[in-house]
C-alpha positions in Angstrom: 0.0 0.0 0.0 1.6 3.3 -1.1 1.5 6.2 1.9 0.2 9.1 1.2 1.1 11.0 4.4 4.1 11.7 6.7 3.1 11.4 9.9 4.5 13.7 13.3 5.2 12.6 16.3 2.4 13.8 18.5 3.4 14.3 22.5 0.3 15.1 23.4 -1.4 11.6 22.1 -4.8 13.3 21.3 -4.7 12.3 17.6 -2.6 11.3 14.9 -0.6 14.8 12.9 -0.1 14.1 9.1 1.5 16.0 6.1 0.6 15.1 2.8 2.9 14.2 -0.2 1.4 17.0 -2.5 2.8 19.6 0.9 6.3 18.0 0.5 6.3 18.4 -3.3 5.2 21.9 -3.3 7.7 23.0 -0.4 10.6 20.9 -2.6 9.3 23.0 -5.7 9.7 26.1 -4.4 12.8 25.9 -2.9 14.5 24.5 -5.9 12.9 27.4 -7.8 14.5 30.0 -5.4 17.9 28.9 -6.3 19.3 31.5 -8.6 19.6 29.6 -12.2 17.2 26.9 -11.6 13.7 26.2 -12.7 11.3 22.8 -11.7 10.9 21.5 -15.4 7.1 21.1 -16.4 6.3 18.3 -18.3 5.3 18.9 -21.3 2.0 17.1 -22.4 2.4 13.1 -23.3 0.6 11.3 -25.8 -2.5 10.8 -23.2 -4.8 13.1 -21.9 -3.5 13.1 -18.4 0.3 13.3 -17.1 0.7 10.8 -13.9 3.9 12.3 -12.8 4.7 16.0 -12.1 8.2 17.4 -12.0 8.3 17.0 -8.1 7.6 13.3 -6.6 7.8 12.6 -3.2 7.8 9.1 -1.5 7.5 8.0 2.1 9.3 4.4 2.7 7.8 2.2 5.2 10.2 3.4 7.4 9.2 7.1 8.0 12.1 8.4 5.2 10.7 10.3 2.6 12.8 10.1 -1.0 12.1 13.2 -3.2 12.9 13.3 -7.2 12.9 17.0 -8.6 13.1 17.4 -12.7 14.7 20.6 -13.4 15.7 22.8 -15.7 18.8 25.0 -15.1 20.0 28.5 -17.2 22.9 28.6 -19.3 24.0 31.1 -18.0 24.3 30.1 -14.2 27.3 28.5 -12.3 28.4 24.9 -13.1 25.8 22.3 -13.2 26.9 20.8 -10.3 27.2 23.3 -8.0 23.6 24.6 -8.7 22.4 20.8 -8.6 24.0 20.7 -4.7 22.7 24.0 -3.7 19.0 22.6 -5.2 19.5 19.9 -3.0 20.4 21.9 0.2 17.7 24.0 -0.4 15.3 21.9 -0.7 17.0 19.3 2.6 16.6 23.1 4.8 12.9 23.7 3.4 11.7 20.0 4.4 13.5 20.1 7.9 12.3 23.6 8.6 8.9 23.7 7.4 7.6 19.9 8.3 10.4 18.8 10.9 11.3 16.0 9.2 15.2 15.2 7.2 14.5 13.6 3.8 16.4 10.4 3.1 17.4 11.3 -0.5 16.7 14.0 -2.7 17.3 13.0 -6.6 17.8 15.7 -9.1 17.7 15.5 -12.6 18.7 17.9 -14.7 16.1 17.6 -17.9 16.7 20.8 -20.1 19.3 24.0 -20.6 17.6 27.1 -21.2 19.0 30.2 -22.3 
């Protein structure tokens, strides 16, 4: 069964706290876009009517880790691949702790397109 949630520990035991996959992706997608040179890379349409996968996909293992996969896109004109690639990935590690208290396992990025 795939999760669909990230669930907090909760002290106070009067309920279960959860944070949804589509909050990690959109926290992951906007810091990757705030690094200077980088874009998230929207699919363009397929062949079918609807896409399945979006240029952000987040995963929880059974374990409680979450692995997050980022398409991007990344200017010309900025710094070396690389280094914009492991500032993406800082960013993104800082917005995930911050925001949901929780340290992602893995963060994959892909670099799909140059653009000028």
């Amino acid at each position: 069964m795939k999760r669909d949630y990230y669930y907090i520990n909760n002290y106070q035991y009067n309920g279960d706290l959860a944070i949804g996959r589509h909050a990690f992706e959109r926290i992951a997608a906007i810091a990757a876009s705030s690094v200077p040179g980088a874009s998230i890379q929207h699919a363009k349409q397929k062949k079918g009517i609807f896409t399945l996968e979006g240029p952000v996909r987040a995963s929880f293992r059974k374990d409680g880790r979450i692995d997050l996969r980022l398409d991007v896109s990344i200017s010309k004109n900025a710094e070396s691949v690389p280094e914009v690639c492991s500032m993406i990935q800082k960013n993104v590690a800082k917005a995930i702790a911050k925001m949901c208290e929780a340290l992602p396992f893995r963060i994959e990025v892909r670099v799909t397109s140059l653009t000028a």
